[in-house]
C-alpha positions in Angstrom: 57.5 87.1 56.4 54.6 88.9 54.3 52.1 86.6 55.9 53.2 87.6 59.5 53.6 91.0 58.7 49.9 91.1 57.4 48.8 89.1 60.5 50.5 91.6 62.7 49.0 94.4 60.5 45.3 92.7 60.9 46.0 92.8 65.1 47.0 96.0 65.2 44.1 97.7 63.2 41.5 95.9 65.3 43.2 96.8 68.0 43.0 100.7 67.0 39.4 100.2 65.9 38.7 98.9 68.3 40.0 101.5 71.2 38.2 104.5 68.9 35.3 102.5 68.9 34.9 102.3 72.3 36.7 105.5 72.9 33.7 107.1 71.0 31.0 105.2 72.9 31.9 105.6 76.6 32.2 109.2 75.7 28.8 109.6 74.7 27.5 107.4 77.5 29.2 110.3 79.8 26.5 112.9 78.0 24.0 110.4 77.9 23.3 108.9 81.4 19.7 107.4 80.6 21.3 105.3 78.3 23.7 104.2 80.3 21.1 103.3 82.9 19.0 101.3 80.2 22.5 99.3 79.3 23.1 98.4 83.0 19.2 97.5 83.1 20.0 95.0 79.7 23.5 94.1 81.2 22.6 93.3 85.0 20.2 90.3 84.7 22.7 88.8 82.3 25.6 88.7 84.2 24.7 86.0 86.5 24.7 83.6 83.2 28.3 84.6 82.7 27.6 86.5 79.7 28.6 84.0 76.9 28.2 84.6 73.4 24.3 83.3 73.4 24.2 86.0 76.3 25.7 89.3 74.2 23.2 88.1 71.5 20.6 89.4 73.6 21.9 92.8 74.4 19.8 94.2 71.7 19.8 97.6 72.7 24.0 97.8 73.7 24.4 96.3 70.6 22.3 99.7 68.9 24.2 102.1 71.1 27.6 101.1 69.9 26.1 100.8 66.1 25.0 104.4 67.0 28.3 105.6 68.1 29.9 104.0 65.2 27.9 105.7 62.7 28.2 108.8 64.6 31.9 108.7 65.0 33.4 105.9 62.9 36.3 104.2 63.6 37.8 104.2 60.0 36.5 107.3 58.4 37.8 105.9 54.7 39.4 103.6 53.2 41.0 102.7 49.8 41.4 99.8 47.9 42.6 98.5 44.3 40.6 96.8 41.8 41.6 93.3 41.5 38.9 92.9 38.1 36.6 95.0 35.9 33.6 95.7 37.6 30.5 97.6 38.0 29.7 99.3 41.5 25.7 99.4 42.5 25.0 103.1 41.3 26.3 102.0 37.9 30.3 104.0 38.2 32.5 101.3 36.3 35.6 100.6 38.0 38.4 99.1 35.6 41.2 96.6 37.4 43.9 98.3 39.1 41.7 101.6 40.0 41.9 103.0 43.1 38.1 103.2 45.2 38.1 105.5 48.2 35.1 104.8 50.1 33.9 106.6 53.5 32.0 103.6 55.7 
């Protein structure tokens, strides 16, 4: 029962992410219609290949306008989590096990 709960938990938060995610970035393609030209101008000699995975490797630059609209308006805007162990985080702040670190992505 935990298990599918957490499975059902993982769905539904990519899900969400997801939405806000692309929520976010047709939104700024709407006040940004040179971009969306030069993601139709990536897209349109792809889609003849049927756009597999090797495909959406390629898309470069509609990979870097969804990064951008991530950053810009993230999807999670923080998160928490609980120590597991001692440990050190990279500017030094020791975190001892069972602490809670709020983090902004």
């Amino acid at each position: 029962e935990a298990v599918r709960d957490m499975v059902i938990s993982f769905i539904m938060a990519g899900r969400d992410t997801t939405s806000a995610a692309m929520t976010w970035l047709f939104w700024l393609l709407t006040e940004n219609d040179d971009v969306g030209r030069k993601i139709l101008e990536e897209v349109d000699p792809l889609i003849s290949l049927g756009l597999g995975f090797e495909e959406l490797k390629e898309m470069s630059y509609t990979k870097a306008c969804l990064c951008e609209a991530m950053r810009l308006y993230p999807p999670v805007s923080w998160d928490s989590k609980h120590a597991a162990n001692n440990d050190v985080l990279p500017d030094g702040t020791r975190v001892k096990k069972g602490d809670k670190v709020t983090y902004f992505p």
